[in-house]
C-alpha positions in Angstrom: 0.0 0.0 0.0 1.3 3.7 -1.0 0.9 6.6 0.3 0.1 9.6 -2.1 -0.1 13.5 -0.3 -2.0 16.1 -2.1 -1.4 19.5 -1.4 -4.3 22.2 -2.5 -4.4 25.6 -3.2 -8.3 27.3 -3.6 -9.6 30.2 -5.8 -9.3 33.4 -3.7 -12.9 33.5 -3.6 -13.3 30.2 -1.9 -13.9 30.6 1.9 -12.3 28.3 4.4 -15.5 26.7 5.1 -16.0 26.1 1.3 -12.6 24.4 1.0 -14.0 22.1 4.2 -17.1 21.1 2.8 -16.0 20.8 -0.9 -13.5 18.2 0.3 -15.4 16.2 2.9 -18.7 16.5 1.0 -18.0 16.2 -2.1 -14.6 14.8 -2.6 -14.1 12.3 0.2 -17.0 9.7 -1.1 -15.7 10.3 -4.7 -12.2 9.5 -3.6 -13.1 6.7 -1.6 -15.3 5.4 -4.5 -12.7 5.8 -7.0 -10.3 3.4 -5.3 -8.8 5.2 -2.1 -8.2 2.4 0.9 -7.5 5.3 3.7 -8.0 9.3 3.4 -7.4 11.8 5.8 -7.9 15.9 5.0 -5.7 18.4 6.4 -8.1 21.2 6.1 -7.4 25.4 6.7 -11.3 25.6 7.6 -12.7 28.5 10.0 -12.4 26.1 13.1 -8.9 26.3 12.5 -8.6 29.4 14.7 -5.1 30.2 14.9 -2.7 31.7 12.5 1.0 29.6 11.8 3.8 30.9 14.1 6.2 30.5 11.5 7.3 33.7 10.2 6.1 35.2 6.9 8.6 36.8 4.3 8.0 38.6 0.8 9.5 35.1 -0.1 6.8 33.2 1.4 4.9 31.1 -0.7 0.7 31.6 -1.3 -0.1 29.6 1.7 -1.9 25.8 0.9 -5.5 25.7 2.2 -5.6 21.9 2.5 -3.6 18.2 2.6 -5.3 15.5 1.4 -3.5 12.2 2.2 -4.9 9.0 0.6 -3.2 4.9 0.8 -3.6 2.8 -2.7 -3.1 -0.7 -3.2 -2.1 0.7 -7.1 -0.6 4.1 -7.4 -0.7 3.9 -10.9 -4.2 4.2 -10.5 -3.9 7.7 -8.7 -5.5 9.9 -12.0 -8.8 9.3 -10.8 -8.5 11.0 -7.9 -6.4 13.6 -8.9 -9.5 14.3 -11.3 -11.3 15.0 -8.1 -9.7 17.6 -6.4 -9.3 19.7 -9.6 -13.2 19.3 -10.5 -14.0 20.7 -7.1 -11.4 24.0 -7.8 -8.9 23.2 -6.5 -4.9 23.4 -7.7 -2.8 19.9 -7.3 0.8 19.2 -6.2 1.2 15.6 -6.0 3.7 13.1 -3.8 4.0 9.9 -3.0 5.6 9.8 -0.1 7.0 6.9 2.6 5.4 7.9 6.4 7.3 7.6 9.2 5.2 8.1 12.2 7.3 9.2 15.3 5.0 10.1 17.6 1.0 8.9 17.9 -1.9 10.2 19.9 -0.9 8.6 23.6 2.6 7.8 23.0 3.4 11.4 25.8 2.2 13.3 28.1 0.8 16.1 25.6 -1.7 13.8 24.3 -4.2 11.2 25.2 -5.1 7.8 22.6 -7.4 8.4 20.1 -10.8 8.1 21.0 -12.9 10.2 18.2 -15.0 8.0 15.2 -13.5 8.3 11.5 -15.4 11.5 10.7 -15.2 13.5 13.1 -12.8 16.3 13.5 -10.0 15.6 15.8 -9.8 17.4 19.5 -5.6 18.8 18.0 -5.1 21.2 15.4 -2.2 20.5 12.7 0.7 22.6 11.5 1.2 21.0 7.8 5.0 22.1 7.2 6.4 21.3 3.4 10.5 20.8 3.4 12.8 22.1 0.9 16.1 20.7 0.9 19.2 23.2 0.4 20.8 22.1 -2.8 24.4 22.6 -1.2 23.3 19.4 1.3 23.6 15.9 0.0 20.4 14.0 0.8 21.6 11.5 3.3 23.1 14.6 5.2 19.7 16.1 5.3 18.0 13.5 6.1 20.3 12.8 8.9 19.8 16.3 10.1 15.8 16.1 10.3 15.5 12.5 11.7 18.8 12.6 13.8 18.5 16.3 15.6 15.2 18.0 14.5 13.4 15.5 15.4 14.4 14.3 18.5 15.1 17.6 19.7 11.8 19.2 19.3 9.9 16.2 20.7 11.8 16.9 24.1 11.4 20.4 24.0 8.1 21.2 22.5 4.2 19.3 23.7 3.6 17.9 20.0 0.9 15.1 21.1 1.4 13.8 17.4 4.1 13.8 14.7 4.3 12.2 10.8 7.4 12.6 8.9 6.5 11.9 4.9 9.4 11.7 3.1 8.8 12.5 -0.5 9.9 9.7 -3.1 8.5 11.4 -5.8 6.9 14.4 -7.7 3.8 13.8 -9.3 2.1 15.9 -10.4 3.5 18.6 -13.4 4.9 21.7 -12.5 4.8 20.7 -8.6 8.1 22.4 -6.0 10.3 19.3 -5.4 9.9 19.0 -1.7 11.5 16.4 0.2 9.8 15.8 3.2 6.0 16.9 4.4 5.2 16.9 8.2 2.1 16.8 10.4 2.4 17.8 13.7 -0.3 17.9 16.1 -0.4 20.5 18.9 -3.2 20.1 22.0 -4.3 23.3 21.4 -4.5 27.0 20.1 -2.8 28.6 23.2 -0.1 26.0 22.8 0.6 27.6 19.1 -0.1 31.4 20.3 1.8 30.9 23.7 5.1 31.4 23.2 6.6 29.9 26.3 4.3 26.9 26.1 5.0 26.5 22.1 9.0 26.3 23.1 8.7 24.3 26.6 9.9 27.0 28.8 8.9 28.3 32.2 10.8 31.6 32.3 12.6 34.4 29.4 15.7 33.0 30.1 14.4 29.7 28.9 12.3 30.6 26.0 15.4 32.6 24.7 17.6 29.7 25.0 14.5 26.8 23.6 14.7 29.6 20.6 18.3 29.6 20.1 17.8 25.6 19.9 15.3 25.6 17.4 16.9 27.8 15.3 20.2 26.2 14.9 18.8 22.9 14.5 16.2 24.2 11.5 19.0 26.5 9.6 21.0 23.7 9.9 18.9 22.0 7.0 16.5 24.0 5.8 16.0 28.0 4.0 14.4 29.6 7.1 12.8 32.1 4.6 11.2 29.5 2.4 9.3 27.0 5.1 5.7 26.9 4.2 3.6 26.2 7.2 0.2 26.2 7.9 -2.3 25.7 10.6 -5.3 23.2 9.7 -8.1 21.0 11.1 -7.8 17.1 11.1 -10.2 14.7 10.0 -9.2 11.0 9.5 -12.4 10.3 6.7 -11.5 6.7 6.4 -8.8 4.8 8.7 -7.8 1.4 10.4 -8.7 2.7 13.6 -11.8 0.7 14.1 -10.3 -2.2 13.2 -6.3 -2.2 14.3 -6.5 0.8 16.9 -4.3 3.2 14.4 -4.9 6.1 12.7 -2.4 5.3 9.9 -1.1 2.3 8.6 2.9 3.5 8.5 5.8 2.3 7.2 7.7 3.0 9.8 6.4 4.0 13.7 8.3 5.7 16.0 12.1 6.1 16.2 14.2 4.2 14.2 17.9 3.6 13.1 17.8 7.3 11.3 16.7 8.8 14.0 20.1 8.1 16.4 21.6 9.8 13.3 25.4 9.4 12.6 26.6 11.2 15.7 24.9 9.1 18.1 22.2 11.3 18.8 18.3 10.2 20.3 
């Protein structure tokens, strides 16, 4: 089974509640229909409530309004579905991608098991984040940089009650950016995004200034900090193996693994 990530862009004229009910409405059962085994939506919708805290340049991309994320037995067979999405409006960057899921609802403190029906949107809102990789850093090297520091080091300092790390295989879709990786992290709620010290683990100034100075170094370190497009959506797993296995995604990979120790030994 393959996992293909769509990212969307909307019509200015579309509202956020209009991307929502265009994709769950209309596109989910057409999706599903047309030969999707899983499909979760990503959506920028108005219960979203919070902006992204990631900073915004003249460089910064139009921002996404939605991640679709469906698993085919065939992803040959993906046209279909990418038929879909553009009938209902919207633009289409396509990726299949390999989903390495560090961090599921329950596995820390910041988050309880899942507990919510397919269907229903999910108690956590999600910062979608697409990765560009420097062209001056050979692609083991970056990978070793996200999954051996970034990773590990934001999971101890920030309360992410979820985390998926997609890294892209390949570009689908014509005239798509070449991202390499695609995350999903899930934060328990808006005040944890808006609250500064509760967004960077830290109980005084001294703290947050030093918990910044982290982050920082470890995301310059491997990717442009001008060009990381970020945005803040609601979740909604449509279709998933929950009722039957207990998980919301069916993985390749779950939780840390030999790339995450990284060549310098780090956890």
């Amino acid at each position: 089974m393959t996992k293909l990530i769509y990212i969307l862009w909307a019509k200015p004229d579309m509202s956020p509640e209009r991307v929502r009910t265009q994709l769950l409405e209309r596109c989910a059962p057409q999706l599903l229909e047309r030969g999707a085994r899983y499909l979760q939506c990503n959506i920028a919708d108005e219960r979203v409530g919070v902006k992204s805290p990631a900073p915004q340049t003249p460089l910064s991309d139009e921002p996404f309004v939605a991640q679709v994320s469906v698993w085919l037995d065939d992803d040959t067979r993906r046209e279909p579905l990418e038929d879909v999405l553009r009938a209902a409006g919207f633009d289409v960057a396509g990726y299949r991608v390999r989903e390495s899921l560090y961090t599921e609802y329950g596995d820390n403190r910041h988050g309880q098991p899942r507990s919510w029906p397919d269907g229903e949107r999910s108690p956590y809102i999600v910062a979608v984040t697409l990765l560009e990789r420097p062209a001056h850093i050979p692609k083991d090297e970056w990978q070793r940089r996200w999954f051996g520091r970034q990773s590990p080091m934001s999971e101890a300092m920030q309360p992410r009650a979820r985390y998926v790390r997609n890294v892209v295989e390949a570009v689908l879709t014509p005239g798509a950016f070449p991202y390499e990786g695609i995350v999903e992290e899930s934060w328990p709620s808006a005040e944890h995004v808006q609250n500064p010290f509760l967004f960077y683990g830290a109980k005084n100034p001294v703290q947050l200034l030093r918990n910044i100075g982290i982050m920082l170094s470890s995301v310059t370190a491997f990717l442009p900090i001008t060009r990381i497009p970020n945005v803040m959506t609601s979740e909604y797993f449509v279709r998933s193996p929950f009722e039957a296995q207990g998980i919301s995604s069916p993985a390749d990979q779950h939780a840390a693994t030999t790339l995450d120790q990284g060549q310098d030994g780090r956890s």
